[in-house]
Structure formats: structure tokens, C-alpha cells
Gaussian input, Z-matrix of N, CA and C with variables (Angstrom, degrees):
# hf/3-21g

backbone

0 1
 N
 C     1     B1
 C     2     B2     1     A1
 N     3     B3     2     A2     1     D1
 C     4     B4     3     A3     2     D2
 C     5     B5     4     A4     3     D3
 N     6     B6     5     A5     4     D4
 C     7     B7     6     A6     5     D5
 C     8     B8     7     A7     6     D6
 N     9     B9     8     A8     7     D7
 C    10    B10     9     A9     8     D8
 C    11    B11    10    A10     9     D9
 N    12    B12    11    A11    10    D10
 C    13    B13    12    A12    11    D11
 C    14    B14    13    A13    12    D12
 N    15    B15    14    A14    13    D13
 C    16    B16    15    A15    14    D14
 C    17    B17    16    A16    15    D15
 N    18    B18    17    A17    16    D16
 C    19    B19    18    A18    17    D17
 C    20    B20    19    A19    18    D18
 N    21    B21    20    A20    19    D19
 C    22    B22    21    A21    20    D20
 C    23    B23    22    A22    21    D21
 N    24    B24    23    A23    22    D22
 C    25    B25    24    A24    23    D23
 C    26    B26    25    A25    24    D24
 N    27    B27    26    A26    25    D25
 C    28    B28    27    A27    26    D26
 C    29    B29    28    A28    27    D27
 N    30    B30    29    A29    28    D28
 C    31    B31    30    A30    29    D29
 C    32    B32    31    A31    30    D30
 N    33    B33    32    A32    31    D31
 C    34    B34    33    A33    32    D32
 C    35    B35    34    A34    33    D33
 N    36    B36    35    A35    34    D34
 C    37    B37    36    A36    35    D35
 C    38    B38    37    A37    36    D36
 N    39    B39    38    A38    37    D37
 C    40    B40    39    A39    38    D38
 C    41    B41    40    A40    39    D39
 N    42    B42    41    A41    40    D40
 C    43    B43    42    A42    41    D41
 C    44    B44    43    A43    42    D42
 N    45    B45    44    A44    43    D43
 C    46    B46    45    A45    44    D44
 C    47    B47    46    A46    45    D45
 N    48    B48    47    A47    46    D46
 C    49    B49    48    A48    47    D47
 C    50    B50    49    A49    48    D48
 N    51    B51    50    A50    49    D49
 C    52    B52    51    A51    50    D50
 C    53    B53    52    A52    51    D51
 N    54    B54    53    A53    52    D52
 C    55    B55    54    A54    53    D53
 C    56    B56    55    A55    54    D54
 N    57    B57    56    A56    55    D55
 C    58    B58    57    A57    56    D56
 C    59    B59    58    A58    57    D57
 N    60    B60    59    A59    58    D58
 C    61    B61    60    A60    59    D59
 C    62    B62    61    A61    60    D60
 N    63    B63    62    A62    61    D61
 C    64    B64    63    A63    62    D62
 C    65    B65    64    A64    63    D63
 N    66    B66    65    A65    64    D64
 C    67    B67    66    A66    65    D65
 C    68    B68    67    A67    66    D66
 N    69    B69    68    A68    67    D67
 C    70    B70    69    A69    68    D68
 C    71    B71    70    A70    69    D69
 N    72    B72    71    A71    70    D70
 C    73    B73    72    A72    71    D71
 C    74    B74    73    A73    72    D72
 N    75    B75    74    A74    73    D73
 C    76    B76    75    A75    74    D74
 C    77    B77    76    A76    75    D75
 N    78    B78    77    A77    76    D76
 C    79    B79    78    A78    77    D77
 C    80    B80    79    A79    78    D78
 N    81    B81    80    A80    79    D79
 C    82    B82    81    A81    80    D80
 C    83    B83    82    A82    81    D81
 N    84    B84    83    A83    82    D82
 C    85    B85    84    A84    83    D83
 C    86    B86    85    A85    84    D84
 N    87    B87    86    A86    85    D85
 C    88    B88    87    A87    86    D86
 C    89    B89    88    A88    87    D87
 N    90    B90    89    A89    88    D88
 C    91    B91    90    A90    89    D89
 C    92    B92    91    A91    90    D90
 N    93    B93    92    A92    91    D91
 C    94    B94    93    A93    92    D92
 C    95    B95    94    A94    93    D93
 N    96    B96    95    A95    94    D94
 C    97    B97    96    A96    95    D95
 C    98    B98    97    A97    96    D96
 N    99    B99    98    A98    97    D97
 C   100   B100    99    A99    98    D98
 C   101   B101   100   A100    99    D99
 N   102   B102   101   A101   100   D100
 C   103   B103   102   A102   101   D101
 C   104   B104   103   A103   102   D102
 N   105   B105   104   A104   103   D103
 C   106   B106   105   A105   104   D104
 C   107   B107   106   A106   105   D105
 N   108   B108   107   A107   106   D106
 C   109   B109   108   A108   107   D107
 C   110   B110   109   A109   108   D108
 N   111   B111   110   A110   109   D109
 C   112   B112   111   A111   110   D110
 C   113   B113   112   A112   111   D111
 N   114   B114   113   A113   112   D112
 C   115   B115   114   A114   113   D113
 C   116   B116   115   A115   114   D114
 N   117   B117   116   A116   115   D115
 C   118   B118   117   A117   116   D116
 C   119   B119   118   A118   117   D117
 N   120   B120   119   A119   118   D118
 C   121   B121   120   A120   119   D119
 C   122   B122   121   A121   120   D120
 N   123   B123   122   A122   121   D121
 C   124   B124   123   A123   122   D122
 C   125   B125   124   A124   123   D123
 N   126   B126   125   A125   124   D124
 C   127   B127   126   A126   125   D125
 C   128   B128   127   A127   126   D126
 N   129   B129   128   A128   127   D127
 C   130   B130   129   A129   128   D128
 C   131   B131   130   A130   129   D129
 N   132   B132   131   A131   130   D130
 C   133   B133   132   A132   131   D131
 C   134   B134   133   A133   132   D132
 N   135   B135   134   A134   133   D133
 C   136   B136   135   A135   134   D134
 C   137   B137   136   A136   135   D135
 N   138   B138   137   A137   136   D136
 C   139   B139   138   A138   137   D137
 C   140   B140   139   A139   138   D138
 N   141   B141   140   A140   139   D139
 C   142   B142   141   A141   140   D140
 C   143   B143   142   A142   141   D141
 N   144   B144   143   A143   142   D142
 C   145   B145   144   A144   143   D143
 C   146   B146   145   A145   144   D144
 N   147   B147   146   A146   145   D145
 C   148   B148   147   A147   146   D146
 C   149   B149   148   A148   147   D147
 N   150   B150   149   A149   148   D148
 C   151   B151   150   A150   149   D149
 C   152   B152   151   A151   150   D150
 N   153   B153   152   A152   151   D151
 C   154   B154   153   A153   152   D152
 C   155   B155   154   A154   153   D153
 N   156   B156   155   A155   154   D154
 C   157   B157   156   A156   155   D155
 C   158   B158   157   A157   156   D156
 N   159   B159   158   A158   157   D157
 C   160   B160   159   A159   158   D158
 C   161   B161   160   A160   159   D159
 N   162   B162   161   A161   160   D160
 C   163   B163   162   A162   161   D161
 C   164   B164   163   A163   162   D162
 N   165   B165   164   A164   163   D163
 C   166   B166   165   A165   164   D164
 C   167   B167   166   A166   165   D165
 N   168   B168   167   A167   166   D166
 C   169   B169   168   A168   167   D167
 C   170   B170   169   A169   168   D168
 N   171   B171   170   A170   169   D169
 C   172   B172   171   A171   170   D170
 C   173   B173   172   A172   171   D171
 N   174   B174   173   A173   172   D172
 C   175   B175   174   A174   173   D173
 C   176   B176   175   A175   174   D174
 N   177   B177   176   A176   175   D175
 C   178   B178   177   A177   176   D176
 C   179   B179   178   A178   177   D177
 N   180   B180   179   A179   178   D178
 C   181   B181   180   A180   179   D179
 C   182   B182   181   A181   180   D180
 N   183   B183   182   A182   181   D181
 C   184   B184   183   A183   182   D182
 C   185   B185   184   A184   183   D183
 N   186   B186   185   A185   184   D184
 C   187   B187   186   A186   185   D185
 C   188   B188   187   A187   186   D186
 N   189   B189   188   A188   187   D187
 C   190   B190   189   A189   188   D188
 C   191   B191   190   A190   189   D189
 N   192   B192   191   A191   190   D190
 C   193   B193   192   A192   191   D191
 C   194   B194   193   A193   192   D192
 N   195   B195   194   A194   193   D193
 C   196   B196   195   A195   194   D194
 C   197   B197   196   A196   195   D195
 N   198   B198   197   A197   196   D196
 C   199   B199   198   A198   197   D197
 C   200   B200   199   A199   198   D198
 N   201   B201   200   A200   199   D199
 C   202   B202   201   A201   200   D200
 C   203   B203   202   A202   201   D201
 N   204   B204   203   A203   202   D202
 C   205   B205   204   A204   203   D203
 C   206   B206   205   A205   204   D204
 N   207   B207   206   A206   205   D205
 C   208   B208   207   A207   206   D206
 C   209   B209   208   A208   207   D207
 N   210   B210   209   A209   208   D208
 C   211   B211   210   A210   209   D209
 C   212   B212   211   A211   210   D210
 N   213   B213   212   A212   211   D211
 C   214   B214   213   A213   212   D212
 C   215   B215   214   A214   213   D213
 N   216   B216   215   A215   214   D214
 C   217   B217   216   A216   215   D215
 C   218   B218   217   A217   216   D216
 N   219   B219   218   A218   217   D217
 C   220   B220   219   A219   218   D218
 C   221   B221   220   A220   219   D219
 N   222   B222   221   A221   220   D220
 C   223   B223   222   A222   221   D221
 C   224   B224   223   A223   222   D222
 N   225   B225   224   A224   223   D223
 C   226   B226   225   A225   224   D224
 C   227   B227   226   A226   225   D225
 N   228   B228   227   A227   226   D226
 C   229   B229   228   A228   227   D227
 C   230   B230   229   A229   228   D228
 N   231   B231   230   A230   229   D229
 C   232   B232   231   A231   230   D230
 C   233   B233   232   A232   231   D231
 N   234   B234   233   A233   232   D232
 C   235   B235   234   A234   233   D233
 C   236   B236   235   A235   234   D234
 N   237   B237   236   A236   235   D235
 C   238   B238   237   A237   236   D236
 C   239   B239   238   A238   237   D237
 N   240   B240   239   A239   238   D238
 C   241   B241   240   A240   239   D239
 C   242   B242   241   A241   240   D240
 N   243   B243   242   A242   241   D241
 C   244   B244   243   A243   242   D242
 C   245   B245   244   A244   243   D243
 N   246   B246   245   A245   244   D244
 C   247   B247   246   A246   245   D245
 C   248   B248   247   A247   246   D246
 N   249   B249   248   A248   247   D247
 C   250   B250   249   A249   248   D248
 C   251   B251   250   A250   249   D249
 N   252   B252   251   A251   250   D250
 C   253   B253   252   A252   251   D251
 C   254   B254   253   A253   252   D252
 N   255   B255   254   A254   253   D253
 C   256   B256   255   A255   254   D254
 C   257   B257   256   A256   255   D255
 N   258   B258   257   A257   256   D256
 C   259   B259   258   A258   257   D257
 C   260   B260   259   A259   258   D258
 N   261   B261   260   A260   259   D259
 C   262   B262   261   A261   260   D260
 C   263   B263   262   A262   261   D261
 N   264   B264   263   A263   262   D262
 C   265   B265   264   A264   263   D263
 C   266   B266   265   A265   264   D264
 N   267   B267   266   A266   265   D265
 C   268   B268   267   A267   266   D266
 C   269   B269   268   A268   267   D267
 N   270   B270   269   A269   268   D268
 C   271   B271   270   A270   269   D269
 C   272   B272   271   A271   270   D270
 N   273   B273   272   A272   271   D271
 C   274   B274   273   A273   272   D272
 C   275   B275   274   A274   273   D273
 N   276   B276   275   A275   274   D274
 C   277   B277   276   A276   275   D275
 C   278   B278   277   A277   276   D276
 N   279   B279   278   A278   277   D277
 C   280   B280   279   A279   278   D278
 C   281   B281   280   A280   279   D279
 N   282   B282   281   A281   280   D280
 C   283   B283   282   A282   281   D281
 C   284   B284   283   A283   282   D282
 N   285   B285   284   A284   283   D283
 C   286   B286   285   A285   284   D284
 C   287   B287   286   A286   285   D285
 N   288   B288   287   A287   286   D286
 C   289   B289   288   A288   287   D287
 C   290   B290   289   A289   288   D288
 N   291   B291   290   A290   289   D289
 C   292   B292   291   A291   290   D290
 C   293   B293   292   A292   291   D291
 N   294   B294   293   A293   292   D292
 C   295   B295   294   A294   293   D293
 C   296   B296   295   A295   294   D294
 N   297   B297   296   A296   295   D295
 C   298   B298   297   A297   296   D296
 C   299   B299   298   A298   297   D297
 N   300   B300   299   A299   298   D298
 C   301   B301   300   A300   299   D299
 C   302   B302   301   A301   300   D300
 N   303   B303   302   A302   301   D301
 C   304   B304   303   A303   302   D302
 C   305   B305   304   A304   303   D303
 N   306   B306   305   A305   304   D304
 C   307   B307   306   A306   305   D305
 C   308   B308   307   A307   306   D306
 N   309   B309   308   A308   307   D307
 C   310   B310   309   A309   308   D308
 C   311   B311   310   A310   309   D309

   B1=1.4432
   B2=1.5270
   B3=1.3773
   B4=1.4730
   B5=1.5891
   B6=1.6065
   B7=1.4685
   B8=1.6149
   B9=1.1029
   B10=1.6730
   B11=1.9085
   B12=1.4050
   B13=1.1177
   B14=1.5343
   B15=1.1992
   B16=1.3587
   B17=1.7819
   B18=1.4380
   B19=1.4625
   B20=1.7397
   B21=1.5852
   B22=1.7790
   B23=1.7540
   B24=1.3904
   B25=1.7716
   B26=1.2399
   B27=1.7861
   B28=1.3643
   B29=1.7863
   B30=1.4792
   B31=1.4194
   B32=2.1278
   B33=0.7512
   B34=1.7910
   B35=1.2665
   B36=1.2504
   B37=1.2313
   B38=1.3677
   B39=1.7160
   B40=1.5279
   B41=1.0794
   B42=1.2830
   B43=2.0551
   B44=1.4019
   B45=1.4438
   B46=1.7482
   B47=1.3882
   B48=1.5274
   B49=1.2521
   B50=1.4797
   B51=1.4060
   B52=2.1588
   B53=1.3759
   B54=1.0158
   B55=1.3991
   B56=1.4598
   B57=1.2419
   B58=1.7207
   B59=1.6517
   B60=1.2051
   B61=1.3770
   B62=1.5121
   B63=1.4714
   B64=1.6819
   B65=1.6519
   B66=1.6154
   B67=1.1096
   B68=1.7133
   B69=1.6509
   B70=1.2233
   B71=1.8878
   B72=1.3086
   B73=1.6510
   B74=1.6993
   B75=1.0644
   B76=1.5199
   B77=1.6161
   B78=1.4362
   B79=1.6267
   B80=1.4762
   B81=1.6250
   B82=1.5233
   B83=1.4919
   B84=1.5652
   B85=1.3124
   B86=1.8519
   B87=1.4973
   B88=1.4345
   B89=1.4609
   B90=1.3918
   B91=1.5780
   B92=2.0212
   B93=1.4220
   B94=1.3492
   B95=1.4846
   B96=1.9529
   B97=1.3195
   B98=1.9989
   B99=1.5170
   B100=2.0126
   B101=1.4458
   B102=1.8927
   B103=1.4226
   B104=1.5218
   B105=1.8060
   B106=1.3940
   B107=1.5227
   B108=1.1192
   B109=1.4264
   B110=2.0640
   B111=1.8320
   B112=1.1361
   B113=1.3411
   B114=1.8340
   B115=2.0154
   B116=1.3925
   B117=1.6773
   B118=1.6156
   B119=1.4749
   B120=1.5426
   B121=1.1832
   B122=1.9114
   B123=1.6631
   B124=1.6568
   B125=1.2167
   B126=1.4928
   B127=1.7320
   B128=1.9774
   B129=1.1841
   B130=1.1911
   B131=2.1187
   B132=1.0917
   B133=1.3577
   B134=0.9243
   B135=1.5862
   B136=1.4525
   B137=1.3587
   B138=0.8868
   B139=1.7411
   B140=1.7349
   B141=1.4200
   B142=1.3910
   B143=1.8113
   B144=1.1487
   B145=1.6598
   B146=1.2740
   B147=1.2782
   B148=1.6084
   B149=1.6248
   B150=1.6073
   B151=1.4836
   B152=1.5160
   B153=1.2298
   B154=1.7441
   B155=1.2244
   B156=1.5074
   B157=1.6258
   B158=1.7330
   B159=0.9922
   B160=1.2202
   B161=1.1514
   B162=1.7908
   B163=1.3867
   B164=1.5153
   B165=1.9106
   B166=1.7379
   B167=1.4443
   B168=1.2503
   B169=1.3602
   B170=1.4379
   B171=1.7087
   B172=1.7414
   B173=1.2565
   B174=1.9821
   B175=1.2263
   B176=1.9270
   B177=1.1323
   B178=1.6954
   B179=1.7711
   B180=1.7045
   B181=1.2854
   B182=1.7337
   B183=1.2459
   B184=1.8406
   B185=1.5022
   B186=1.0540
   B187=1.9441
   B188=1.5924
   B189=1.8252
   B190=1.1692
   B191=1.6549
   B192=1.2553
   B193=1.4095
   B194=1.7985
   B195=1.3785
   B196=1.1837
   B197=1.5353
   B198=2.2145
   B199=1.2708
   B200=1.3471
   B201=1.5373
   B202=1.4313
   B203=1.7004
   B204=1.0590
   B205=1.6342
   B206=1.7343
   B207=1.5581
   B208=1.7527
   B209=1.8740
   B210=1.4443
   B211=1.5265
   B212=1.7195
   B213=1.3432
   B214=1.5558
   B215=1.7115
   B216=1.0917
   B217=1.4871
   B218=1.5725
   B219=1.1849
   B220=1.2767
   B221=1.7380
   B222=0.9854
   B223=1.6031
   B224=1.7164
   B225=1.8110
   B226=1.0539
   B227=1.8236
   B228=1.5221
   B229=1.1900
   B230=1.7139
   B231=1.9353
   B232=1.8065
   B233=1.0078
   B234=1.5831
   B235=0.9452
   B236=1.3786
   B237=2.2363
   B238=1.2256
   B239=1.7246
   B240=1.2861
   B241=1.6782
   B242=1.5800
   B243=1.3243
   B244=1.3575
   B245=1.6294
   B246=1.2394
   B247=1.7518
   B248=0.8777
   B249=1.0536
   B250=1.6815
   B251=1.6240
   B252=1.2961
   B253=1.6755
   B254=1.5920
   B255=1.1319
   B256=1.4532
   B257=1.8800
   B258=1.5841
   B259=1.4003
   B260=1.0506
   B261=1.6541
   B262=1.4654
   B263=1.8682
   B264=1.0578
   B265=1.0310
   B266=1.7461
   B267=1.2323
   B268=1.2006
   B269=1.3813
   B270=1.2598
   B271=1.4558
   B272=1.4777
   B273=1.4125
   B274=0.9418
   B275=1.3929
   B276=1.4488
   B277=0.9662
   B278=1.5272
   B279=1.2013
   B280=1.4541
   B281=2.0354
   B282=1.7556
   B283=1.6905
   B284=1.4249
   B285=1.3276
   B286=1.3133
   B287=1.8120
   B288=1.7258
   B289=1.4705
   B290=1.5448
   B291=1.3922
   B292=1.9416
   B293=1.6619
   B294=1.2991
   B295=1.5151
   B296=1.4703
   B297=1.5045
   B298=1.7522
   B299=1.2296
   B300=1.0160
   B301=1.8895
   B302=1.4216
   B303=1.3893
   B304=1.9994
   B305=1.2449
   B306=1.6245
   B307=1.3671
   B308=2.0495
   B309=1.1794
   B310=1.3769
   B311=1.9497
   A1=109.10
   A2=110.89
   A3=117.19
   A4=112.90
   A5=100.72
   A6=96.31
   A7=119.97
   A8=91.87
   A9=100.82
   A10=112.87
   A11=99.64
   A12=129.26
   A13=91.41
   A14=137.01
   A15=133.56
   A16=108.21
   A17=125.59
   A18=118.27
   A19=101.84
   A20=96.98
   A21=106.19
   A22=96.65
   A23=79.82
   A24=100.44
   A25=110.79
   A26=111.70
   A27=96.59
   A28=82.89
   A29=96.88
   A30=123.33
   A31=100.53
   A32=119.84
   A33=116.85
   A34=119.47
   A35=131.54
   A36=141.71
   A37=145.63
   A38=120.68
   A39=109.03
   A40=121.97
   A41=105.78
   A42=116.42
   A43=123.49
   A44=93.07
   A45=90.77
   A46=100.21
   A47=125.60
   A48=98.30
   A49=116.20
   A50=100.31
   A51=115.35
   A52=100.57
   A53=144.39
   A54=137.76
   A55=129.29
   A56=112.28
   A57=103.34
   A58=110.83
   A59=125.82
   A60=122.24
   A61=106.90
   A62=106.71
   A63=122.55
   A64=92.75
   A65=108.20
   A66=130.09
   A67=100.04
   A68=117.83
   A69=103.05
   A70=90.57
   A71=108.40
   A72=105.79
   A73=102.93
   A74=124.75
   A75=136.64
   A76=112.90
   A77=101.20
   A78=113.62
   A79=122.70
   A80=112.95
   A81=109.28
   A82=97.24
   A83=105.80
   A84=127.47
   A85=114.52
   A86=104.92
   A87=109.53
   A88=101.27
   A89=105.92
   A90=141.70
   A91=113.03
   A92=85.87
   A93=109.71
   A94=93.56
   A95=111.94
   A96=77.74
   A97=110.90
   A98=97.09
   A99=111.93
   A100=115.04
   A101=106.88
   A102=120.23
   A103=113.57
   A104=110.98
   A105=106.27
   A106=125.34
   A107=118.02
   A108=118.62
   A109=81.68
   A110=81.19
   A111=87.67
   A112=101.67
   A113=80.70
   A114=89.45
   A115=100.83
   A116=118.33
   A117=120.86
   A118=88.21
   A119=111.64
   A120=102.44
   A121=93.27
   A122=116.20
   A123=84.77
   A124=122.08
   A125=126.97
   A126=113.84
   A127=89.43
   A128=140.89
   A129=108.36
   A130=109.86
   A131=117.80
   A132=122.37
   A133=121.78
   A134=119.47
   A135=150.14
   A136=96.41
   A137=96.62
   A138=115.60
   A139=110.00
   A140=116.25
   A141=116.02
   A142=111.07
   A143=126.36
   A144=114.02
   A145=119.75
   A146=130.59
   A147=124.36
   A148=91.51
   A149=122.96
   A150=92.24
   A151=126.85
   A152=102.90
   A153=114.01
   A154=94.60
   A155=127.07
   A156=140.50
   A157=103.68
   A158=128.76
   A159=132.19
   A160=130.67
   A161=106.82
   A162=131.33
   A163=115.64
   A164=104.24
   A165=86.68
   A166=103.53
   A167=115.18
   A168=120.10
   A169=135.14
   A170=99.35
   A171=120.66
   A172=111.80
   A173=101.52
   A174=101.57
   A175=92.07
   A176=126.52
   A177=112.10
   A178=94.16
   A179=99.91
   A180=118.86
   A181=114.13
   A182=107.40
   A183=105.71
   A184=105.59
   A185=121.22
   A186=132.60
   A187=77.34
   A188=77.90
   A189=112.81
   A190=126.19
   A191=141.75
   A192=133.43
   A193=105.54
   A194=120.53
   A195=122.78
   A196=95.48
   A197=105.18
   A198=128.35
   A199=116.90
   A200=100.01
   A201=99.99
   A202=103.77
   A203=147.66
   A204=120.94
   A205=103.16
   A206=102.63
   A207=87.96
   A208=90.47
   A209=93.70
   A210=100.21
   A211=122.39
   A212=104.79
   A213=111.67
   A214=94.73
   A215=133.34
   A216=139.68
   A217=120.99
   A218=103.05
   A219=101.02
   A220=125.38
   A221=129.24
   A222=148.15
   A223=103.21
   A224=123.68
   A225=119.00
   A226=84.31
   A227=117.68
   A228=113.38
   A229=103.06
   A230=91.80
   A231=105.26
   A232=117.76
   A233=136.77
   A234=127.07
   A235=106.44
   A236=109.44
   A237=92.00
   A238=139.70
   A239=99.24
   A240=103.22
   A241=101.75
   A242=135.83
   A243=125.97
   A244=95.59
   A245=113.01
   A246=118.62
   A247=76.47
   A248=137.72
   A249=156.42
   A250=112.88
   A251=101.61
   A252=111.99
   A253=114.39
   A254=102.03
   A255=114.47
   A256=123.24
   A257=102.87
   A258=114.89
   A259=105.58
   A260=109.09
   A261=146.29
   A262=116.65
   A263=153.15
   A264=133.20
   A265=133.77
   A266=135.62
   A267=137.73
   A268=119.03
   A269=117.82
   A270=113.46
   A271=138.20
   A272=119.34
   A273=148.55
   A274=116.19
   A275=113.25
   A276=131.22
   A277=124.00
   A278=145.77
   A279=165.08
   A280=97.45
   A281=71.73
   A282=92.36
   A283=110.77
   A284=120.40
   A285=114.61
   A286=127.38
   A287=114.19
   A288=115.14
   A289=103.89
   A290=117.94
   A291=109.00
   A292=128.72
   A293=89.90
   A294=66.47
   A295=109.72
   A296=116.46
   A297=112.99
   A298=128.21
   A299=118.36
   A300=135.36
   A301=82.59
   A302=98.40
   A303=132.97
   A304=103.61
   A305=134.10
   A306=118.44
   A307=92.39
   A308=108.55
   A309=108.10
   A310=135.08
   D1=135.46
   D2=172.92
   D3=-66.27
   D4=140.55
   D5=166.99
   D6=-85.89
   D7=132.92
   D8=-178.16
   D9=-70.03
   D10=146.70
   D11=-143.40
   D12=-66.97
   D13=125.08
   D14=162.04
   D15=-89.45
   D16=145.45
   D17=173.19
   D18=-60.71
   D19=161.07
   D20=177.19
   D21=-140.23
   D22=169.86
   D23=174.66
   D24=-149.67
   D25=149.43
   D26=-165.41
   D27=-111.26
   D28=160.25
   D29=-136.48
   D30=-138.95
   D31=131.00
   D32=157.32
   D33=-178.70
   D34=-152.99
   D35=163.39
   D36=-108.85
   D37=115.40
   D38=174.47
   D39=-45.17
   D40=119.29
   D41=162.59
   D42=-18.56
   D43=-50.56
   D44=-163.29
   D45=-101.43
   D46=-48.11
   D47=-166.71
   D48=-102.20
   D49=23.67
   D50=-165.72
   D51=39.13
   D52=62.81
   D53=127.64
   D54=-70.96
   D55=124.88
   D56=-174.95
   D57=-55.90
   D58=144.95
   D59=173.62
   D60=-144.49
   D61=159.34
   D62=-159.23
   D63=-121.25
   D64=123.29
   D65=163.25
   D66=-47.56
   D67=151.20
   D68=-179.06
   D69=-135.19
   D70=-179.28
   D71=-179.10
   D72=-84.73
   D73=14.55
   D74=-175.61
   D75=-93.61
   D76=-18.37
   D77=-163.00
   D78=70.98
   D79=11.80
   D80=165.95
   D81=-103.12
   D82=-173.90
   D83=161.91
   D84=-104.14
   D85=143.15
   D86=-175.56
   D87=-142.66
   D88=136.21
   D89=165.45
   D90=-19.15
   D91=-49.01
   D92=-152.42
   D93=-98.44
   D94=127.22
   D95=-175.65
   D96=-113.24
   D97=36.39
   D98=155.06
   D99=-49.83
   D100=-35.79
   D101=-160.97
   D102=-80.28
   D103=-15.51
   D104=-176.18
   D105=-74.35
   D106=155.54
   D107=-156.37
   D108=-104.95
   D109=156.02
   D110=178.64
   D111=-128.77
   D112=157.12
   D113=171.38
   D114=-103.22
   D115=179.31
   D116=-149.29
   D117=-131.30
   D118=-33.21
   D119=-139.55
   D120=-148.58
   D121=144.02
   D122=-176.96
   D123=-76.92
   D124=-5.16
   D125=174.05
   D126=-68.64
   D127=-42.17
   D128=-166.69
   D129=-81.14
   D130=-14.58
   D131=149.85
   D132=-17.23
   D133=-61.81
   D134=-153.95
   D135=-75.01
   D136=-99.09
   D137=161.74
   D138=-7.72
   D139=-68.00
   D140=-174.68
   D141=-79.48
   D142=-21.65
   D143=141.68
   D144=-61.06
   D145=-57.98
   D146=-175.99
   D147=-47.13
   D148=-66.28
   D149=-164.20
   D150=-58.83
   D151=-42.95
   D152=-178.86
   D153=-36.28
   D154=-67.54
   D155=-168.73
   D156=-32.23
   D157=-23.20
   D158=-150.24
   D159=-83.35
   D160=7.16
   D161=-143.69
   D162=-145.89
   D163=57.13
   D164=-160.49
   D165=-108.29
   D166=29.48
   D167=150.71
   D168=-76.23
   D169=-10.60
   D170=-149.26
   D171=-116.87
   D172=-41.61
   D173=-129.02
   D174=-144.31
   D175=93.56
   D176=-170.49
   D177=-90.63
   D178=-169.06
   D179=-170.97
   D180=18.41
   D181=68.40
   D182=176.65
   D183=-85.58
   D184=143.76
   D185=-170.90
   D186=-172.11
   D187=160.91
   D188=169.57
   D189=-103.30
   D190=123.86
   D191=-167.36
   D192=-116.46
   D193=153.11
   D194=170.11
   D195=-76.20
   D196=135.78
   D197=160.88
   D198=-111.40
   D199=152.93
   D200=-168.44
   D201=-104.05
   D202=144.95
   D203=-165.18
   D204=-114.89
   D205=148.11
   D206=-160.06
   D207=-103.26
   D208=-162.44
   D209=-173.23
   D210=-71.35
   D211=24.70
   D212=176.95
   D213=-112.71
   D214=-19.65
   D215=-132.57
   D216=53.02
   D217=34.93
   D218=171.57
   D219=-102.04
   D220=163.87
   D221=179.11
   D222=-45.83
   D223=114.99
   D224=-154.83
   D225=-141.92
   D226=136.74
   D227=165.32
   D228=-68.17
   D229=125.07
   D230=158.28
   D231=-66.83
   D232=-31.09
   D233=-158.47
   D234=-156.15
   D235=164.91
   D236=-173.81
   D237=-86.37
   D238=1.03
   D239=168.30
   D240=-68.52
   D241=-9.73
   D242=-157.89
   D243=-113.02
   D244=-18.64
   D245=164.90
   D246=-80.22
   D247=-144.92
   D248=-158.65
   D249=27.21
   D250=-38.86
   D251=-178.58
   D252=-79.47
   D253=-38.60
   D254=168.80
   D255=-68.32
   D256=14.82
   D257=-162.59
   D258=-95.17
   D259=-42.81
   D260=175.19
   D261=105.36
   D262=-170.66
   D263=177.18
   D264=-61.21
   D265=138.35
   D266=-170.79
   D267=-113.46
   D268=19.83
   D269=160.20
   D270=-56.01
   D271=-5.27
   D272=-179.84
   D273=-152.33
   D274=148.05
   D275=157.55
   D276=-38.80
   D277=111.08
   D278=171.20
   D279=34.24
   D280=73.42
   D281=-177.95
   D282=-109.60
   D283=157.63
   D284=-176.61
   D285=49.58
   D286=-117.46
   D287=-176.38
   D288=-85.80
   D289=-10.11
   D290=153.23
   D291=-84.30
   D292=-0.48
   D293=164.05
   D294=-107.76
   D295=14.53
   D296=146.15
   D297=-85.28
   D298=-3.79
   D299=-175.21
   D300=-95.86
   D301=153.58
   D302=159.83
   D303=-102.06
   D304=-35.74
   D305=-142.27
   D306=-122.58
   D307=23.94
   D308=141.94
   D309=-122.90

């Protein structure tokens, strides 16, 4: 039996300052990843990597990851490497997007 299709978002990193960033349905990239647009279905998958892809001046390692969608319908890490990414880097102690968080 096929596994059924979970929604995705395509997902990577700014060039310059490596911050992870979320493809959005706008055709930019955003910080936040509430803002990523989702696909439903894999022909729209397709579609939303080719565009994300489109950006390799901006934007390195672009893939697509399974999202989980929260009670707004918005873009929700599925999983936990994809929390973790949304933490921001951890080479340090409450560096970068932790030292705006309390609850790391």
C-alpha cells in the first residue's frame, strides 16, 4: 500500500547569513516558518520546489520536508529535526534566534 501523501514545504538556507528560511506562496523566502506555503498534493510539491529552486543566489540547500499544519492552517514543524531548525543555530549558548526564545 502506498503511503499517503503528507503536505510539504520547501525549506533551506540564506546565503549570506545561513539562516534557515521557508519558501512562502508569495514567491519570497521568510524567517518564520507559519509563512511557508504549503503543497497538498505531490503535483503541487513539484511545482513548489521548482519554484523555491529558483533562487541560487539567495537561497542554498532547497528540499522539501513533511509539515504538520497547526490550528490557524498554517506551516507547522512535522518533525523534530525541523523544530530544532526553527531554533536557529546552536553553536553557542543563546546565540543568534535563541537568544529570542525563553524556552530554550
Amino acid at each position: 500500500m502506498a503511503r499517503r501523501f503528507q503536505p510539504q514545504m520547501a525549506t533551506g538556507n540564506d546565503l549570506l547569513e545561513g539562516d534557515v528560511v521557508y519558501f512562502t506562496s508569495r514567491g519570497e523566502w521568510s524567517r518564520e516558518i507559519g509563512d511557508a506555503a504549503l503543497a497538498l498534493n505531490p503535483e503541487a510539491a513539484d511545482d513548489l520546489l521548482a519554484r523555491a529552486s529558483a533562487f541560487p543566489n539567495q537561497v542554498v540547500g532547497v528540499y522539501l520536508v513533511e509539515a504538520a499544519i497547526d490550528d490557524e492552517g498554517r506551516a507547522a514543524p512535522a518533525h523534530f529535526r525541523e523544530v530544532f531548525r526553527t531554533r536557529g543555530p546552536s553553536n553557542y549558548p543563546q546565540h543568534g534566534r535563541q537568544a529570542e526564545r525563553s524556552d530554550v
